[in-house]
C-alpha positions in Angstrom: 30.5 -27.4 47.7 33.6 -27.8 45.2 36.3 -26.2 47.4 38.5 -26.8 44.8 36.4 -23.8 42.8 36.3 -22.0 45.6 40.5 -21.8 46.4 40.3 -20.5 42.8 38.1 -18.1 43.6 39.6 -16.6 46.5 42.8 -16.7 45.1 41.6 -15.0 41.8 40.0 -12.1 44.3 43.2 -11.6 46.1 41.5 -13.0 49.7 43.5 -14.8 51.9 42.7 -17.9 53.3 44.3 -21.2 54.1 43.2 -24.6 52.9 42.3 -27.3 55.7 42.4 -30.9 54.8 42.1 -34.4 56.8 45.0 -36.0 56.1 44.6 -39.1 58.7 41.6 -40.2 60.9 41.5 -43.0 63.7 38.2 -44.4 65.9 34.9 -42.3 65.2 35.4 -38.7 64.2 32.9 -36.3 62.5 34.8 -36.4 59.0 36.9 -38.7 57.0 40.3 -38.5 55.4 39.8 -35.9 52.2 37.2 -33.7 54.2 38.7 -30.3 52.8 37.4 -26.7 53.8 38.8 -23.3 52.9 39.3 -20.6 55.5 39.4 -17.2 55.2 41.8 -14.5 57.3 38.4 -13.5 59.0 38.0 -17.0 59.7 34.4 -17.3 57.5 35.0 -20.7 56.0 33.9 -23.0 53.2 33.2 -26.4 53.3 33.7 -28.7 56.1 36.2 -31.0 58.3 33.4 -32.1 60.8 32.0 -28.8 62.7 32.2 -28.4 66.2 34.8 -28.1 68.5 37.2 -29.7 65.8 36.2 -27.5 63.3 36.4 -24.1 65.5 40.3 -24.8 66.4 40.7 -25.4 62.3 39.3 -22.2 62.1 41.2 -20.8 64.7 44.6 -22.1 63.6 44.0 -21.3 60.0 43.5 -17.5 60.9 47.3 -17.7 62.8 49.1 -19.4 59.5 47.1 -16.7 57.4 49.1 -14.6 59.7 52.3 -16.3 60.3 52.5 -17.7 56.5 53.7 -21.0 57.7 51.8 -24.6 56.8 50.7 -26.6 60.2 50.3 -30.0 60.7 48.3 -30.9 64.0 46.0 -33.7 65.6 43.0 -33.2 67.3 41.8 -36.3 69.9 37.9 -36.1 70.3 38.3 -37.9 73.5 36.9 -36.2 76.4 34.5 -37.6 78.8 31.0 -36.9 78.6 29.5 -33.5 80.6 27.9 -30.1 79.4 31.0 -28.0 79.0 33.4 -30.9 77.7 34.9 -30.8 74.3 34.5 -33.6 71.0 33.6 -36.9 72.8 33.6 -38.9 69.6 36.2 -40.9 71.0 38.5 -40.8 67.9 41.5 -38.6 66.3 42.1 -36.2 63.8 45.3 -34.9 61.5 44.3 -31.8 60.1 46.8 -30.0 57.5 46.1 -26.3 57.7 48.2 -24.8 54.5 48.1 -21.2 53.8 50.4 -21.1 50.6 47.6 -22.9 48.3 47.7 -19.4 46.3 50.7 -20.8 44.7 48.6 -24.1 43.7 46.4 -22.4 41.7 46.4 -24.1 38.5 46.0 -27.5 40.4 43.2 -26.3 42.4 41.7 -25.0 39.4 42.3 -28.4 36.7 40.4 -30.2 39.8 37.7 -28.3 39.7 36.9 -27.4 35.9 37.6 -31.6 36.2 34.4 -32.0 38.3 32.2 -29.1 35.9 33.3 -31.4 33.2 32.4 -34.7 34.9 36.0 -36.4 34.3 37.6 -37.9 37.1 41.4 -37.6 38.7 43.6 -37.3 41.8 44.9 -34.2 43.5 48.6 -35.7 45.5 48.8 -33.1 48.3 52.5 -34.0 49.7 53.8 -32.7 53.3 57.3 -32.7 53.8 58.4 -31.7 57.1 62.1 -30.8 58.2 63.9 -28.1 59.2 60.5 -26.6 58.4 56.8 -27.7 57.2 56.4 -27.9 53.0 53.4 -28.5 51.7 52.8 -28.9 47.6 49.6 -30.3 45.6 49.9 -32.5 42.2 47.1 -33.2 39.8 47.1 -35.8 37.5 43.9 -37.0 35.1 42.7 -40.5 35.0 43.9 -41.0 31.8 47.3 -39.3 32.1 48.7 -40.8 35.5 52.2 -41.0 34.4 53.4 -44.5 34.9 56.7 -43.3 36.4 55.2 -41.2 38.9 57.4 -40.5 42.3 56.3 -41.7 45.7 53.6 -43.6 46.1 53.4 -44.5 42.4 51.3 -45.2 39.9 49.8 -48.6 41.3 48.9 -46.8 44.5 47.8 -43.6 43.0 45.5 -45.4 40.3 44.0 -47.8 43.5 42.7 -45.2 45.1 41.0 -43.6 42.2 39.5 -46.9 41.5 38.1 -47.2 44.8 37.4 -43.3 44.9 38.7 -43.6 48.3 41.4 -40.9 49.8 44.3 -42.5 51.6 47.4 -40.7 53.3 50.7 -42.7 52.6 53.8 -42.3 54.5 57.6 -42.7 52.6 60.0 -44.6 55.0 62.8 -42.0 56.1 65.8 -43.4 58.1 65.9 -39.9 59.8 63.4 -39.4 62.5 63.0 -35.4 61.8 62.1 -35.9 58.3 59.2 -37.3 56.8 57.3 -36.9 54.1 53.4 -37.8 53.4 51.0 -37.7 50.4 47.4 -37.6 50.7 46.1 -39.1 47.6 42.6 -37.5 47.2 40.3 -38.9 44.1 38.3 -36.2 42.7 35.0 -38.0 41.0 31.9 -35.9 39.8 28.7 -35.6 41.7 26.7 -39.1 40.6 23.4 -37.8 38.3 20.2 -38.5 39.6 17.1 -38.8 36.8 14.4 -38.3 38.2 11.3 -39.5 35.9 8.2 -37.2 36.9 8.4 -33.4 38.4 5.3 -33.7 40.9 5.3 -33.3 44.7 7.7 -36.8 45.0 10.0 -35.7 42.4 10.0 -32.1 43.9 10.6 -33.3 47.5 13.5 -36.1 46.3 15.3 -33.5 44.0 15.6 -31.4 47.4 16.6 -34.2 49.7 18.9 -35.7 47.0 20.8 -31.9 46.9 21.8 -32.0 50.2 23.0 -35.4 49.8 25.5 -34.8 46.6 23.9 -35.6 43.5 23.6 -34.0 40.1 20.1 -33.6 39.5 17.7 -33.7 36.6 13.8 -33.5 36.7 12.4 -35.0 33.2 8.6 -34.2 32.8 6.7 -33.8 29.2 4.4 -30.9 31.4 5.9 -27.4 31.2 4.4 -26.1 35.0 6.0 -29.5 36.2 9.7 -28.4 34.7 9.2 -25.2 35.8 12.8 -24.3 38.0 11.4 -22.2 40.6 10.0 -25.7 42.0 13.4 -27.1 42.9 16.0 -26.0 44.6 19.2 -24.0 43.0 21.4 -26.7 40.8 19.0 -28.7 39.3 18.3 -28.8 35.9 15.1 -29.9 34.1 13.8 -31.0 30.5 10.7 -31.0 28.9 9.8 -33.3 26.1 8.2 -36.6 25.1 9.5 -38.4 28.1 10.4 -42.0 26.8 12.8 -40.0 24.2 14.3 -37.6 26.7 15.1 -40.6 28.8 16.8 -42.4 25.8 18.8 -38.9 25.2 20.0 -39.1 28.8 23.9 -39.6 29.2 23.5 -42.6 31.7 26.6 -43.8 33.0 27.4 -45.8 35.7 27.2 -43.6 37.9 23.6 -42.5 36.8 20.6 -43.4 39.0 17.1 -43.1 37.6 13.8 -42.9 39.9 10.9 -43.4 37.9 7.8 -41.3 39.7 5.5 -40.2 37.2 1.9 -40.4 36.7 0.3 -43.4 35.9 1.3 -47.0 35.0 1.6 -46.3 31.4 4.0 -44.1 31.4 6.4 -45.7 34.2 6.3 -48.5 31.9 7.2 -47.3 29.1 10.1 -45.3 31.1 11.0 -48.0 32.0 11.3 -50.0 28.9 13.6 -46.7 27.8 16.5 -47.1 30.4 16.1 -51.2 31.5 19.0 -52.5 29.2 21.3 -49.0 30.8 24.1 -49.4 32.9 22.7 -47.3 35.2 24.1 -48.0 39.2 20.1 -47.8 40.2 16.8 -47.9 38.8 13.8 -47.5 40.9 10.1 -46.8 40.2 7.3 -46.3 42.4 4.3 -48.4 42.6 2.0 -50.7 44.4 3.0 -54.2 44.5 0.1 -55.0 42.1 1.0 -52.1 39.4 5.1 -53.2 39.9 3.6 -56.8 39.5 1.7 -55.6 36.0 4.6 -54.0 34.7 6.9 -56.9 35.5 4.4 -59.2 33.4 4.4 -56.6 30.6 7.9 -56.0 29.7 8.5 -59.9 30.3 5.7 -61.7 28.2 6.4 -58.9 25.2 10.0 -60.0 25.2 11.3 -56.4 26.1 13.3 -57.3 29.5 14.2 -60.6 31.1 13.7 -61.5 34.8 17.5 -60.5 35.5 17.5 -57.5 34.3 14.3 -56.7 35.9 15.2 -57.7 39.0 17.3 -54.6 38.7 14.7 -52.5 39.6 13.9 -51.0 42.9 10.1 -51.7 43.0 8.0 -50.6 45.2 10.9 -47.9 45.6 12.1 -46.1 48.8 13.1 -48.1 52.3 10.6 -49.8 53.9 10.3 -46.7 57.3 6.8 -46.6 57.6 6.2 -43.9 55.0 3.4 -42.1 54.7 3.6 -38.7 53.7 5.0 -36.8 50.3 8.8 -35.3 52.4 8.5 -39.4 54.1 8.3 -41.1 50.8 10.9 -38.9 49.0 13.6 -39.4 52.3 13.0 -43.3 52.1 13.8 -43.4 48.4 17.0 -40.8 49.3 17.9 -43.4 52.2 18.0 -46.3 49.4 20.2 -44.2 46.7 22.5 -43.6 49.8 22.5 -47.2 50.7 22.9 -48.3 46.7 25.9 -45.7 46.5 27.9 -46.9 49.7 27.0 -50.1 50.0 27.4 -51.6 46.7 24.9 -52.5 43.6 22.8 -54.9 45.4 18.8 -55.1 46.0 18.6 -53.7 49.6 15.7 -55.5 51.6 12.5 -53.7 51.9 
């Protein structure tokens, strides 16, 4: 979900709500710093800080500062030992902000999100002072237009953790112990796009799985009843068209993964051929050893790729769980974008 929309949203409809964000985590806990919800005065909320028992007293405190008016920072230990009634028992911490003055943050909350529609990246600086009484305010700054004079925790720090796409809370030094100020540098960074080369039952059942797990779909098929949306889940798009020139059309990025599962060697091949030399961060296509084997020879005797740049290629696709069935085959070749997009661009072993 893109809370960030969503603030707008219920600010825009006069709702109240309070924003509640993971400023700090320690040990295992069910989220990680930048997990952001919004919660409504009825306590309905949107997005997610980890469910549970954690979640539950978000939800709880964010319906007394919808009440009270007043920002609250508190920490939640997930440390209680094992039995049926006991609480969180990941064995970790949480710092939670729970902020119900993001109305006045609109236009922040608003440049964030039309930033994501757009597919640009940039940081949201959500600062906490606390004093004689809690403060909360939100800055958001482009990639492009960090200002290289930027206050506390500067530019360097602010552009690291874009670069990384990794949130990080930083602390100013204060040399008086009932003052403090922190700044939760949160990276906003679009949805990676997923290709996915072929709308049959594998490219049906990955466009689902890869949904749920955050990417920006796109079925390509040159069949019309194999583009047709009501065969994919809300979100995706689809195009249909000569499918080596639809592929070539494709905006891919770095942060672009193609799976190649369409019918017949022929046309994986020359798929293939169409997004090889891309800088896309994965390319798999499905296969039997002997057809990925064929291909391989193909594209290198006619000149078309090298072995490097085929080695690229995820092939025979997917993890190597054991799968059998249509739902099997499309979560191991989920499992292996996951593992391609937080673990690095490297060949993971089959």
């Amino acid at each position: 979900m893109n809370v960030h929309a969503k603030a707008v949203e219920l600010i825009d409809t006069s709702r109240r709500f309070a924003t509640a964000l993971v400023l700090k985590v320690t040990g295992s806990t069910p989220q990680k710093v930048g997990a952001r919800a919004a919660v409504e005065a009825t306590g309905k909320i949107w997005g997610t800080i980890g469910g549970g028992i954690v979640e539950a007293e978000t939800q709880r405190r964010a319906v007394e500062a919808c009440e009270s008016g007043r920002p609250v920072v508190f920490d939640f230990h997930l440390d209680n030992a094992y039995a049926r009634d006991a609480g969180a028992i990941c064995g970790g911490s949480m710092r939670i902000l729970v902020d119900p003055t993001a109305a006045k943050e609109r236009a922040c909350y608003a440049q964030a999100a039309e930033a994501l529609q757009d597919r640009k990246r940039g940081v949201l600086l959500t600062t906490v002072r606390t004093g004689a009484e809690l403060e909360v305010s939100v800055k958001w700054y482009p990639e492009e237009a960090i200002p290289s004079d930027a206050g506390f925790p500067g530019a360097d720090a602010i552009r690291s953790c874009l670069a990384r796409e990794t949130p990080k809370l930083l602390v100013q030094d204060s040399q008086d112990p009932d003052v403090s100020m922190e700044v939760l540098v949160e990276p906003v960074v679009p949805q990676p796009l997923l290709m996915i080369v072929g709308g049959g039952h594998i490219g049906q059942a990955l466009a689902l799985q890869a949904v749920l797990i955050g990417f920006d779909v796109t079925v390509i098929d040159d069949r019309p009843e194999f583009t047709n949306l009501d065969l994919f889940p809300e979100g995706v798009k689809t195009r249909c068209g000569d499918i080596t020139k639809e592929v070539a059309a494709f905006p891919i990025d770095k942060d672009t993964y193609i799976v190649i599962v369409n019918r017949g060697h022929k046309h994986d091949a020359e798929t293939l051929e169409a997004c090889i030399h891309s800088p896309a961060a994965y390319i798999g296509m499905i296969g039997s050893k002997r057809k990925v084997e064929l291909v391989r020879k193909n594209l290198l005797e006619s000149g078309i790729a090298t072995q490097e740049e085929f080695d690229r290629v995820f092939a025979p696709i997917g993890l190597d769980i054991g799968a059998i069935t249509v739902p099997e085959i499309a979560m191991s070749i989920a499992a292996q974008l996951i593992a391609v997009r937080r673990k690095g661009d490297h060949k993971v072993p089959r």
